[in-house]
N, C-alpha and C positions, 0 to 999 in steps of 0.2 A: 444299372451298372454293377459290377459286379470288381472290387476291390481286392487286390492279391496283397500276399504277404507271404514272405520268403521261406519260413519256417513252421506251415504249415500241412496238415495231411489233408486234401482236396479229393481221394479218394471215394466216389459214389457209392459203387459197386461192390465194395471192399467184402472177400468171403466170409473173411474175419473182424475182432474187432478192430479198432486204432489203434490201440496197444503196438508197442514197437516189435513186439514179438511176432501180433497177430501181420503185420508189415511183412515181418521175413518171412511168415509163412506163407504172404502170397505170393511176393518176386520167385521163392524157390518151386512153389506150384508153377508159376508162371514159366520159369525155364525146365522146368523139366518134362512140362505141357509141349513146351516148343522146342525140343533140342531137335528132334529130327528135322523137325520144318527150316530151323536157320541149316542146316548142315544141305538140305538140298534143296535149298532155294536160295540161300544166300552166300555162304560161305563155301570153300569147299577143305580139303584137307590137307594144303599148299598155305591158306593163308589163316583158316581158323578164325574168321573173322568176326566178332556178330557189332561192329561199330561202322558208323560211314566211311566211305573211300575218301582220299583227298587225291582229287582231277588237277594236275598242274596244267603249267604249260604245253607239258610235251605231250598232251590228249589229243589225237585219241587212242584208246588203250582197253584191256578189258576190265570189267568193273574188279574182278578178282585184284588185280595187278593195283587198283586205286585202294583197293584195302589194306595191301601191304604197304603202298609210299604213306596212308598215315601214320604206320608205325614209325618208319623212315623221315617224315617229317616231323613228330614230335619229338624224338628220341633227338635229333638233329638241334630243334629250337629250345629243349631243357640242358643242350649242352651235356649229357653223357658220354661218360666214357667205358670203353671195353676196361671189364672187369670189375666194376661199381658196382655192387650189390643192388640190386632192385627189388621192390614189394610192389607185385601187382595188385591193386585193391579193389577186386571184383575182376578177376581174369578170365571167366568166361570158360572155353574149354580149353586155354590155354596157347592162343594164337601171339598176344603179343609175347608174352613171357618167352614161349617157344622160340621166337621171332630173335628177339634180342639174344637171347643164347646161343641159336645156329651160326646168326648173322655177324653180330658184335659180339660174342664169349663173354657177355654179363651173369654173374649167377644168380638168378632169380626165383623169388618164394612168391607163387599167385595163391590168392588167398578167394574163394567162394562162398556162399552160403549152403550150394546147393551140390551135393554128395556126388550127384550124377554127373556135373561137369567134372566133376576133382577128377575122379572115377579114368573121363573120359581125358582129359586133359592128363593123366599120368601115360595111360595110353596114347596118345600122340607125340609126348616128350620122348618115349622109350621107340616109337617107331623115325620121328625124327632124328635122332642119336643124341638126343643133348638130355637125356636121366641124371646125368653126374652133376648138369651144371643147373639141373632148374629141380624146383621141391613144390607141391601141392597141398594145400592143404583147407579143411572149412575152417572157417573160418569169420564172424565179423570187424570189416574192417574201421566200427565204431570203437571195438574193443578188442583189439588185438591180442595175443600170447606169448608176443615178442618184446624182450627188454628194452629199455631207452635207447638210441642209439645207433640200431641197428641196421640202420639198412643207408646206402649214398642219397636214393632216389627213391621215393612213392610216385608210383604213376597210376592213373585214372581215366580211363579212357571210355566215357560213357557209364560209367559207374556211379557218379558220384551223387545224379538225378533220383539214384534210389535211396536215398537218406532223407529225414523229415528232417533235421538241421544240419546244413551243411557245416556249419562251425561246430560241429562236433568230430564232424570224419576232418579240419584242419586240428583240431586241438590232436588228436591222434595223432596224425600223422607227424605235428610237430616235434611230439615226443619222442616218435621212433626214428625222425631223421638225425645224421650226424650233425658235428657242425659242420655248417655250408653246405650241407647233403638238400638237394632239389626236387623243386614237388612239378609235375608235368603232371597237368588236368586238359583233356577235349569233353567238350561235354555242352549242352543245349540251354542255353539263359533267356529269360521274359529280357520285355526290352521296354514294357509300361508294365504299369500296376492297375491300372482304370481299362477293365474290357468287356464291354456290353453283351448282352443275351446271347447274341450268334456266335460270337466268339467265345464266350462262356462254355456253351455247348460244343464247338471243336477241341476247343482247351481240355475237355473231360475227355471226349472221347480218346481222348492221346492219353492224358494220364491213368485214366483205369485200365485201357488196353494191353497198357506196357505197365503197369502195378507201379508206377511213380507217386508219392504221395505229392509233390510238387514240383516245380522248374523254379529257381532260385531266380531273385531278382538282379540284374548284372550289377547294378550300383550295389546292391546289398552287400553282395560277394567279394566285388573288389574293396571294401571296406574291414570284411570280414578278413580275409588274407592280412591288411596292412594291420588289426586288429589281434590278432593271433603274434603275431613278430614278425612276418614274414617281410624280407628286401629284395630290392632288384625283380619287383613285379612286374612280368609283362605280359601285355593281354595283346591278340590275337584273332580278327575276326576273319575265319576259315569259309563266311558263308558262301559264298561262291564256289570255291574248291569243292564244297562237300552237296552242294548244290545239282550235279548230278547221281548222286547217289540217292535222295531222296526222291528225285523222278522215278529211278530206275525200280526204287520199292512202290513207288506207287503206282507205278506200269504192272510190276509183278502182281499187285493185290487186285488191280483191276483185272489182270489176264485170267487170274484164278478163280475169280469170285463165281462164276459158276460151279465149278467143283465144290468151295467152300460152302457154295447155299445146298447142295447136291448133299453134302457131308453132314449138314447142319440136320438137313429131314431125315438123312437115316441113322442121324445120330452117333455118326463115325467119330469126330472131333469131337476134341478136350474143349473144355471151358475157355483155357488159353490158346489155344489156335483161332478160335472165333475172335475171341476178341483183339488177337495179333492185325488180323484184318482190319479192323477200326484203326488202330490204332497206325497202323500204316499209311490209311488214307488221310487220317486227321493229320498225321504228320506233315503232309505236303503241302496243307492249307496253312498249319501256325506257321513255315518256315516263308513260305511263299507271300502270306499277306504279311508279314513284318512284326507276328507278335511275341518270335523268339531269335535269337539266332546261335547257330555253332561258333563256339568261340575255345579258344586255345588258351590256358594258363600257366605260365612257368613262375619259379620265387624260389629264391633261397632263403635257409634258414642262417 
């Protein structure tokens, strides 16, 4: 058996060392390994996506369309309002940021570690027409640049997996909210801490693929939130909702994997496309056998 703990690096494969440094310099290999693959496989330039759909009631619908109602559903259940300052923390190439600027007129700072999304995410803001109302920048959102204070809303949407202690991206984030300014987290939690050989070996496959050093324990977390200061906690279980959107990556990874093995012999593919693959497929087993689940976190400070 094989015993988890929340605030650890689990990383096999790692290119680098542990070190927190050697950490960012995988995730950012790892998205800039993979920018084109989510942009034409996953995402497109409407929704900017690279997090799960959330599939309501009203499905069925195209999966594009279920990427943009998570925005719409979290933005919804953190209680935001047009014109709140927001810091996206780990925004990707700028789909939510974007998203809440066009949509709701929030003025948003997405913060990356990786140049190339910044890059590209300015360019999307300026072809969206919201440049004035959203700003980019690298950035880690361990240790931000930004004064106390400053922002209504930190939001995290699938981010926050890539930290080795989650109660360090809360202690931040506590600092930079106003008062009463709200933290709105989606993102993937262990649901035990005891998991045998087989699932040991899924569990990696998922975390090296996607450069996660670990998935936080839900009990841990919800303690860690009321532990920080944080009130009016409400948690969230999205599994279902986001529950086709894991299918629908792991259809894509199966439909490709020819190509992908095709790519691998002639040595087409990055380091991180190969292992995107894994990690797509593991996905669907930790979500589907019970050993994680997507969960939704709002709290005020």
């Amino acid at each position: 058996m094989h015993h988890l703990e929340s605030n650890r690096d689990y990383r096999t494969n790692a290119t680098q060392d542990l070190r927190p440094d050697g950490l960012q310099r995988d995730i950012t290999d790892y998205y800039d390994g993979c920018h084109e693959l989510y942009l034409k496989y996953w995402c497109d330039e409407e929704s900017l996506a690279l997090h799960y759909g959330y599939w309501d009631s009203s499905a069925p619908y195209r999966h594009q369309e279920a990427l943009v109602k998570m925005n719409a559903y979290l933005y919804a259940q953190a209680g935001i309002q047009p014109g709140e300052r927001v810091l996206d923390a780990g925004c990707g190439v700028g789909g939510s940021a974007i998203w809440m600027a066009r949509e709701r007129g929030n003025p948003v700072v997405g913060i990356s570690l990786s140049a190339r999304q910044i890059h590209a995410a300015r360019e999307f803001a300026e072809r969206h027409g919201v440049s004035e109302l959203t700003q980019f920048e690298v950035a880690d959102y361990l240790q931000t640049p930004f004064p106390d204070a400053s922002f209504d809303v930190i939001w995290a949407v699938e981010s926050l997996c890539h930290c080795v202690d989650k109660g360090e991206f809360l202690r931040e984030a506590f600092r930079l909210l106003r008062p009463n300014g709200r933290l709105a987290i989606s993102d993937a939690f262990m649901l035990q801490r005891e998991i045998d050989a087989t699932q040991w070996q899924t569990l990696s496959a998922l975390l090296d693929g996607w450069r996660l050093p670990n998935l936080c324990i839900l009990d841990d977390f919800r303690q860690m939130l009321t532990a920080q200061g944080f009130r009016e906690v409400v948690e969230q279980d999205v599994s279902a909702p986001t529950r086709p959107s894991s299918e629908f990556m792991y259809r894509q990874a199966r439909r490709y994997m020819p190509l992908t093995r095709l790519g691998r012999w002639l040595g087409l593919l990055s380091p991180s496309e190969l292992t995107n693959e894994q990690a797509a497929m593991a996905q669907y087993r930790v979500f589907g056998e019970g050993l994680a689940r997507q969960t939704v976190f709002t709290a005020r400070k």
